[in-house]
C-alpha positions as CSV (number, residue, x, y, z in Angstrom):
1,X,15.9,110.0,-0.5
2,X,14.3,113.0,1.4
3,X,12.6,115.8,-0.7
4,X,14.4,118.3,0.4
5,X,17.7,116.1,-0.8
6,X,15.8,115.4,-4.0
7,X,15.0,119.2,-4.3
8,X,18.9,120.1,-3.9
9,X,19.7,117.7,-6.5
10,X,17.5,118.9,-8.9
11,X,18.6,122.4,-8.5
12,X,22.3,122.1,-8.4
13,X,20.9,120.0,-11.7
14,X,19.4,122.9,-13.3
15,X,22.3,125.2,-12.6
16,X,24.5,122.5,-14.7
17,X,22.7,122.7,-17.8
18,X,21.8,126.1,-17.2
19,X,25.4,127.2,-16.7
20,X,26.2,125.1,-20.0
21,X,23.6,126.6,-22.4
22,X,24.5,130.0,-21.2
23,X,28.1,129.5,-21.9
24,X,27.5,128.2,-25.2
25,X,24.7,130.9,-26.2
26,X,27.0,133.7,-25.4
27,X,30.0,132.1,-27.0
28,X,28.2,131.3,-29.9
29,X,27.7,135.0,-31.0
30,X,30.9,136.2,-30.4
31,X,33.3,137.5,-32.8
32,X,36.4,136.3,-33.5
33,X,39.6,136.5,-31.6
34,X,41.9,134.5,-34.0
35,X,44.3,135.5,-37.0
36,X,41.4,136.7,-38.4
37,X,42.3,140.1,-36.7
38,X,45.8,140.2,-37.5
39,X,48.5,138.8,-36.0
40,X,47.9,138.0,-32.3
41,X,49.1,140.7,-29.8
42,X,49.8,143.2,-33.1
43,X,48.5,147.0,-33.3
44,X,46.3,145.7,-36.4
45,X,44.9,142.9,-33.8
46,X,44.1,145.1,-31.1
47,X,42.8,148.3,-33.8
48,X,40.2,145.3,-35.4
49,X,39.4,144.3,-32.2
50,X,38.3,147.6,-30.8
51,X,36.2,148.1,-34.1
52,X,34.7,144.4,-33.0
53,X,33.5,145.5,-29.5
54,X,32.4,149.7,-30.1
55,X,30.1,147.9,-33.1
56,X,28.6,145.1,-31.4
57,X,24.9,145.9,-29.8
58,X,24.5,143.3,-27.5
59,X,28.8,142.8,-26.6
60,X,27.6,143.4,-22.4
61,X,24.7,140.6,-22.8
62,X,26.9,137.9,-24.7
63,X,29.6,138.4,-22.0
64,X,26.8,138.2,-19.3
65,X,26.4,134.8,-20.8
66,X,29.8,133.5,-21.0
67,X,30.3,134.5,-17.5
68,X,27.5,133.1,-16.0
69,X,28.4,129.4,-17.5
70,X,31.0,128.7,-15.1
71,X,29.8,130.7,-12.4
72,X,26.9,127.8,-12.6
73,X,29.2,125.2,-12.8
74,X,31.0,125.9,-9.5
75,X,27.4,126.8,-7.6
76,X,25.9,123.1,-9.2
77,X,29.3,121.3,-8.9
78,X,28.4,121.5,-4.8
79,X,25.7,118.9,-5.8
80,X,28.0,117.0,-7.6
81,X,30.4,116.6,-5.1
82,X,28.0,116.0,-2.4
83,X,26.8,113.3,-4.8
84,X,29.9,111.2,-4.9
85,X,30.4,112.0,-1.4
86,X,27.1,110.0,-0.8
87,X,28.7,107.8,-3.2
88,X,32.2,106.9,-1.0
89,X,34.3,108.8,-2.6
90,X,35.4,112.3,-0.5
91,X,38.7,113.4,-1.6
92,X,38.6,114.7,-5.5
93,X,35.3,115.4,-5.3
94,X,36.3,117.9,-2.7
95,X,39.4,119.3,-4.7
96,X,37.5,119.4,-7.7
97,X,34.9,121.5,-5.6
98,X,37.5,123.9,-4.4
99,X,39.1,124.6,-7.7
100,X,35.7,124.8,-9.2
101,X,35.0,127.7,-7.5
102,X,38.8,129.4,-7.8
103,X,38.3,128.8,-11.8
104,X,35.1,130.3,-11.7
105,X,36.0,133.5,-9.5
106,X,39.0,134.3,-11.6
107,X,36.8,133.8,-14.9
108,X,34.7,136.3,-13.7
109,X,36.9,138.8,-12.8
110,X,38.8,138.2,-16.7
111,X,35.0,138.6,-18.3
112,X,33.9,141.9,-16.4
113,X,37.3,143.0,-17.7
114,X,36.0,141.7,-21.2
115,X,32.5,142.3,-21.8
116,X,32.3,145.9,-19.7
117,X,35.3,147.4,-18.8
118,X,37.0,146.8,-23.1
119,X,33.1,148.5,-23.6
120,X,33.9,151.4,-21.9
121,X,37.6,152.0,-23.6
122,X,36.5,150.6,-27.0
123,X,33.9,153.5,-27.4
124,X,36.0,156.5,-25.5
125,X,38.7,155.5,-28.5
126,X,36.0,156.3,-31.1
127,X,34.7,159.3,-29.4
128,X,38.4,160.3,-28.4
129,X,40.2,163.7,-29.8
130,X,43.5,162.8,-31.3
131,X,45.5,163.2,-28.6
132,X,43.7,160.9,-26.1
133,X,43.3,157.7,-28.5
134,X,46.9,156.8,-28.1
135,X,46.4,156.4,-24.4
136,X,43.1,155.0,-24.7
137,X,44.5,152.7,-26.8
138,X,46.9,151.6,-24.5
139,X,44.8,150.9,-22.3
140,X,42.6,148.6,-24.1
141,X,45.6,146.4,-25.1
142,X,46.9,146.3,-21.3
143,X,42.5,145.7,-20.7
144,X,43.0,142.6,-23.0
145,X,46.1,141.4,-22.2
146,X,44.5,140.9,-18.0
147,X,41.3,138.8,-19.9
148,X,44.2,136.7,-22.0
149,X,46.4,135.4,-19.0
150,X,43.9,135.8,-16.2
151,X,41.5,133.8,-18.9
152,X,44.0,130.8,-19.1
153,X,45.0,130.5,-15.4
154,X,40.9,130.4,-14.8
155,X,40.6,127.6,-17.6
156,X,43.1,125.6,-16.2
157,X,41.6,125.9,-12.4
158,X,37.9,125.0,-14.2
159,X,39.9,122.1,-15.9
160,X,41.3,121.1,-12.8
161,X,38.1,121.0,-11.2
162,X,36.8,119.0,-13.7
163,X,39.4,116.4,-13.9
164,X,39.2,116.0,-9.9
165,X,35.3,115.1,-10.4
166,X,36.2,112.7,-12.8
167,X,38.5,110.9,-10.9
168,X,35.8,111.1,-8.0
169,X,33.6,109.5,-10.3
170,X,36.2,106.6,-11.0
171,X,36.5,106.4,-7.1
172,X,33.2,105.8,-6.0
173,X,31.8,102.1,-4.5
174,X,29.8,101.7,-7.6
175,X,33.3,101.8,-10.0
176,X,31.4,99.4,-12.5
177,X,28.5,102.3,-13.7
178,X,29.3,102.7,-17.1
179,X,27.8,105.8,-17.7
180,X,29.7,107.2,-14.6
181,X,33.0,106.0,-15.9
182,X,32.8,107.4,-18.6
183,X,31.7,110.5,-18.0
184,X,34.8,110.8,-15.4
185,X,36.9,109.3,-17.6
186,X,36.0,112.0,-20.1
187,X,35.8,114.7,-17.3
188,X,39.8,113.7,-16.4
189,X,40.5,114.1,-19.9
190,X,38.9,117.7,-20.6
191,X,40.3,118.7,-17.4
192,X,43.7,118.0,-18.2
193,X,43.4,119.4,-21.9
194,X,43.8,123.2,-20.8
195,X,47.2,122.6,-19.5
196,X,48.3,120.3,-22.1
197,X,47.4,122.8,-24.6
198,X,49.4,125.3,-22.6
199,X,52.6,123.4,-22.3
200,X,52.5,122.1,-25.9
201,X,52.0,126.0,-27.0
202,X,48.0,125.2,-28.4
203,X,47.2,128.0,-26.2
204,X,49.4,130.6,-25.9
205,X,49.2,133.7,-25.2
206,X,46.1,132.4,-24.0
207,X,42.7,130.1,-25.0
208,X,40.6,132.5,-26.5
209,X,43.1,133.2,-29.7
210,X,43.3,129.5,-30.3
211,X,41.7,127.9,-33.0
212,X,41.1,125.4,-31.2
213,X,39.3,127.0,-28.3
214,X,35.5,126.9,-29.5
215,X,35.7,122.9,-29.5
216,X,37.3,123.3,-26.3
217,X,34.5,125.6,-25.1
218,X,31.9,123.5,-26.2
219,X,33.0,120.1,-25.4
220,X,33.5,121.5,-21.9
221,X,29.8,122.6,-21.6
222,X,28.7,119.6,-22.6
223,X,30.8,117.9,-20.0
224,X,28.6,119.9,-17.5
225,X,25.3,119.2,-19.2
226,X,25.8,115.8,-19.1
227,X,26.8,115.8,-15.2
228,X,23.9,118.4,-14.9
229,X,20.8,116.6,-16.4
230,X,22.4,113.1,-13.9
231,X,21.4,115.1,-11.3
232,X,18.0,116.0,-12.6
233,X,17.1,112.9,-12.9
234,X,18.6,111.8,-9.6
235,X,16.2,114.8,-8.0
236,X,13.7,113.9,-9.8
237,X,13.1,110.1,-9.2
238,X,15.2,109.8,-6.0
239,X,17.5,107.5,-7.5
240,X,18.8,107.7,-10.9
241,X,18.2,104.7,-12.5
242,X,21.0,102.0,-14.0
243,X,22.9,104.0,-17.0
244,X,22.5,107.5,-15.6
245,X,25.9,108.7,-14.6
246,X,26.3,110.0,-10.6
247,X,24.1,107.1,-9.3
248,X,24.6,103.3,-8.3
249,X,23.9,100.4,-10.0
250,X,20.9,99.2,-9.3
């Protein structure tokens, strides 16, 4: 493998597990978005919510975080489609590639909405005479409601992207890889979860009010790292050796 191959590798690599830990560090200091506030979509939900965001010091640098992960993800997902193209397989890999990179655009227009823009409202409310908070209120909810729905339909294109690389990974000439298999058979199955959840109702109005969105979050970043840190290893040794997923048996 050239070196400038290798050195692609390694980056894409880097942005995986980068992507991931950012996701998770930024999700990780979040507060909550459950029932916790209230009952979702209520006055009292939005009102707690609004208290959440004007208090938090570092609410801007979190989001930063979150919205780097996929933003990564997409940028080191070109490696990993390039990967399994170099492995035989040129079809999913591609789609996954493609929605990849829709998932990640529309997750970053939801989070700027988020982590700057709810900012910006949550603290005119505070500072607001009484006549403007109604408004100002308003328009946080309408703020939120844009990060809910334009949140799910960029998890479900991230999901889709996912489950496309892992049926790439299943398609490849070196099927019998069992690391590979079953890191695409786990990348199908995390894909797919996002709208499974939104069918069965799991995740409506939208992920981030769903209890069961931080094992969804973090199961999904390590998804990444795992694919990320296989192509680390491919960049660094030139050929990943047997039981490191994205490479041939050997």
């Amino acid at each position: 493998m050239a070196r400038s191959e290798r050195l692609f590798h390694l980056v894409c690599g880097l942005l995986l597990v980068a992507g991931s830990v950012a996701f998770v560090w930024g999700g990780a200091q979040h507060p909550p978005t459950d029932t916790r506030l209230g009952a979702i979509g209520s006055d009292e939900f939005f009102r707690n919510f609004v208290r959440h965001v004007a208090a938090h010091s570092d609410w801007e640098l979190i989001h930063a975080g979150i919205l780097a992960g996929p933003v990564c993800w997409a940028l080191g997902g070109v490696g990993m489609a390039l990967r399994l193209r170099a492995l035989g397989e040129t079809r999913f890999g591609t789609l996954g590639l493609v929605a990849l990179a829709m998932g990640a655009t529309a997750w970053t227009v939801a989070f700027v909405f988020d982590g700057f823009v709810a900012l910006r409202i949550a603290k005119a409310i505070g500072s607001a005479v009484p006549g403007e908070a109604p408004a100002l209120f308003a328009a946080f909810q309408a703020n939120q409601v844009v990060v809910i729905r334009l949140g799910l339909v960029s998890l479900m294109l991230i999901g889709a992207g996912m489950a496309a690389l892992g049926a790439s990974m299943l398609c490849t000439e070196a099927p019998g890889h069992a690391a590979q298999r079953v890191l695409g058979v786990a990348g199908i199955a995390l894909g797919l979860w996002p709208a499974v959840a939104c069918a069965a109702g799991v995740f409506r109005p939208g992920p981030f009010t769903s209890p069961a969105w931080a094992t969804t979050a973090v199961l999904t970043a390590a998804w990444f790292l795992v694919a990320g840190l296989g192509l680390v290893v491919t960049g660094v040794r030139g050929e990943p050796p047997r039981g490191t997923a994205l490479g041939p048996v050997t």
